[in-house]
C-alpha positions in Angstrom: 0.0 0.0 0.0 0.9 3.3 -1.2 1.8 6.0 1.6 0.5 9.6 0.9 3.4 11.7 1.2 1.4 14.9 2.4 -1.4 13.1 4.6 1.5 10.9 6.4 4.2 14.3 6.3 0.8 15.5 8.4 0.2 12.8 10.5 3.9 12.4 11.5 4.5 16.3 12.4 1.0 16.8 14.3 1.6 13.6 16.3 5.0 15.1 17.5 3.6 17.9 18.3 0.8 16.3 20.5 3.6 14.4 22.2 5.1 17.3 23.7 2.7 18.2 25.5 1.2 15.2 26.5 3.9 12.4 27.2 3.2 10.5 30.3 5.9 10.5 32.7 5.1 6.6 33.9 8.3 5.3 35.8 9.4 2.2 33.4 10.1 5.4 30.9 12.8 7.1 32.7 14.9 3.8 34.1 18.3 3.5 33.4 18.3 -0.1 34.6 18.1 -2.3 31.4 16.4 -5.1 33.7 13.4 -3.0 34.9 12.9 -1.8 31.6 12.1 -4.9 29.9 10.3 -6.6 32.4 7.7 -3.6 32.3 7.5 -4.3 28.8 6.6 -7.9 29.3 4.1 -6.4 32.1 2.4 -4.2 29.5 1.7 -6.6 26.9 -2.3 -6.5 27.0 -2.0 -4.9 30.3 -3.3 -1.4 30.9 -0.4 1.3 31.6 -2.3 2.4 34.8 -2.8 -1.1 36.3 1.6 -1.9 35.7 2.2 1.0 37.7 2.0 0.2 41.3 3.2 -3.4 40.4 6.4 -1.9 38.9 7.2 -0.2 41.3 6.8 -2.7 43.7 8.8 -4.8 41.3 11.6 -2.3 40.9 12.0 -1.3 44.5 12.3 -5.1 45.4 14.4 -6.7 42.5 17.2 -4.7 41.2 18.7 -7.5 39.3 17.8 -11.0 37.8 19.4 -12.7 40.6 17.5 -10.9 43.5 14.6 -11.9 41.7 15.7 -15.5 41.4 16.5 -15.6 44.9 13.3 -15.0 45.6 11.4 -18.9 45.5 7.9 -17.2 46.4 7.6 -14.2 44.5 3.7 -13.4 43.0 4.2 -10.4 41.8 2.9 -11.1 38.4 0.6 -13.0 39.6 -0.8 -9.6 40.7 -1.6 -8.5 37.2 -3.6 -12.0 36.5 -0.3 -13.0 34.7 0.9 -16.8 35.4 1.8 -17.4 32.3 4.3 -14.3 32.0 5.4 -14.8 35.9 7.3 -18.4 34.5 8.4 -16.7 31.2 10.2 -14.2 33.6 11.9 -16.4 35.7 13.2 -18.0 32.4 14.8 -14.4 31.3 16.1 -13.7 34.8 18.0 -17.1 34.3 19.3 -15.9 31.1 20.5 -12.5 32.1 21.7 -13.6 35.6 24.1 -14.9 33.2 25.1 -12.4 30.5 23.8 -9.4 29.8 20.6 -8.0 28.0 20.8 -8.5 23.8 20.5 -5.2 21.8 19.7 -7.1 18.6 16.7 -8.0 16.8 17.0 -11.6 16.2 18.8 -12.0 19.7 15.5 -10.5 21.7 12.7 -12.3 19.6 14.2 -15.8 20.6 13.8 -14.9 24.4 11.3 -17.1 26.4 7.9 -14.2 26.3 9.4 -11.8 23.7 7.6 -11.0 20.3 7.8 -8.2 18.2 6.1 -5.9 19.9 7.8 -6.1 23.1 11.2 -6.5 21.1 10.5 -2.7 19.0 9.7 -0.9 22.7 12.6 -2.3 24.1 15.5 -1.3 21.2 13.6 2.2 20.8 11.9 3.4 23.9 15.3 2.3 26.0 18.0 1.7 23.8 17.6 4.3 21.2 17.6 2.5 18.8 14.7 3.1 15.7 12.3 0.6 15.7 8.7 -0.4 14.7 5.9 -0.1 17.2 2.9 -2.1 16.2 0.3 -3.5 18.3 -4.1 -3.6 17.9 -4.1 -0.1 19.1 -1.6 1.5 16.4 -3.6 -0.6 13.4 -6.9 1.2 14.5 -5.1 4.3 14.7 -3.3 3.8 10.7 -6.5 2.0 9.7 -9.1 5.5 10.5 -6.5 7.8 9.7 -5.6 6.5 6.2 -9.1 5.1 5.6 -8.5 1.3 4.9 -10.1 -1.7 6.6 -8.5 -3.6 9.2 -8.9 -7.1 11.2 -8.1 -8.6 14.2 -4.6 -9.9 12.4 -3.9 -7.2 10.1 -0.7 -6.4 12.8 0.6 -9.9 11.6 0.0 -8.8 7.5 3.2 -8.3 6.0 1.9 -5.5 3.7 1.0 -3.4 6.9 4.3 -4.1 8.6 6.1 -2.9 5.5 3.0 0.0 6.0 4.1 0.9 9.6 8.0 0.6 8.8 7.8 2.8 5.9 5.7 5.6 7.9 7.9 5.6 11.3 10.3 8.0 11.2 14.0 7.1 11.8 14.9 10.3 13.5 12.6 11.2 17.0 12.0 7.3 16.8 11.3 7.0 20.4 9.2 10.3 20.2 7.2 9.4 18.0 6.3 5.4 19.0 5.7 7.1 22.3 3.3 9.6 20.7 1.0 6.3 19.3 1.1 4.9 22.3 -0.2 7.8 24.0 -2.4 9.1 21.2 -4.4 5.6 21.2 -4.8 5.6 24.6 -6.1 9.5 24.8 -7.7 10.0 21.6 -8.0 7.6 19.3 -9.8 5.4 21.3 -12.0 2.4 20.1 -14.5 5.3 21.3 -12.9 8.0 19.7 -12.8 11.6 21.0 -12.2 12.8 17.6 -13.5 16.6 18.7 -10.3 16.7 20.4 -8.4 14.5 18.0 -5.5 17.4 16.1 -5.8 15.0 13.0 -9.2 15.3 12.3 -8.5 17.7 9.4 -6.8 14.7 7.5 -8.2 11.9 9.1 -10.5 9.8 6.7 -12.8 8.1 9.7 -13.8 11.8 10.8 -14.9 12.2 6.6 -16.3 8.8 6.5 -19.2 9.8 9.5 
């Protein structure tokens, strides 16, 4: 699928712009420590931003590294956020990276027990700076009303609308702007849309469409 250079130049510049004034300070964003960072990824998966928070923290306060958190036999914290599944698939990754450190690459992340695409793009470029592809059910409703084409529950998965995404997120203020759909979607372009509030409405084909 064709991108239109003027409607996505649009897009791309008016979603920036939102961003700086309405990035959300949540705690997972500022770490330094690489550890924290992807296990709030894993704990966001699915999981509303506002329900990680105080499980994070509590998370982050008590386990500093992999092996404090292996050390720990009874820990539940994921349990917390109805998560068994991803409470085994993190003791698997604190085993790995009690033993070397956190991979940077690509291939290297997606063959860890837990990590798909998704979690692997946030990872490289919300703490690693390093330009990747966001893509998730939220940012294909977002692409899908905006540029006026249908979408399905695994149009994500489509290759023509990864090639879609990739082509449309900008290299440079990478982790600007894959911050800005995560906020956006969760703000304004909701599955109940506030588009009276929505800055693209002037371009966007959904608003035409009603």
């Amino acid at each position: 699928m064709e991108i239109p250079f003027g409607k996505s130049e649009f897009f791309i510049i008016t979603l920036l712009q939102w961003e700086e004034t309405n990035f959300v300070d949540f705690p997972w964003r500022s770490t330094s420590n690489m550890w924290h960072a992807l296990v709030a990824e894993v704990m966001l998966q699915r999981t509303r931003a506002e329900q990680v928070v105080p499980v994070y923290e509590e998370f982050s306060n008590k386990y500093p590294t992999p092996k404090s958190y292996l050390d720990d036999d009874f820990s539940l914290i994921f349990c917390k956020l109805g998560l068994p599944k991803r409470q085994v698939e993190l003791q698997k990754l604190a085993v790995i990276f009690n033993e070397k450190h956190i991979p940077i690459d690509k291939r290297e992340l997606l063959g860890l027990p837990g990590v798909g695409p998704y979690i692997s793009a946030a990872f490289r470029s919300f703490h690693l700076g390093i330009p990747d592809t966001i893509i998730d059910s939220n940012v294909v409703r977002l692409y899908g009303r905006y540029f006026g084409f249908k979408t399905h529950a695994e149009t994500r998965r489509e290759k023509w609308f990864i090639q879609f995404a990739e082509k449309l997120t900008p290299i440079s203020d990478n982790r600007k702007y894959n911050y800005g759909l995560i906020d956006f979607t969760r703000a304004i372009c909701r599955p109940a849309p506030k588009c009276n509030e929505c800055p693209l409405n002037k371009k966007c084909d959904f608003i035409k469409s009603k």
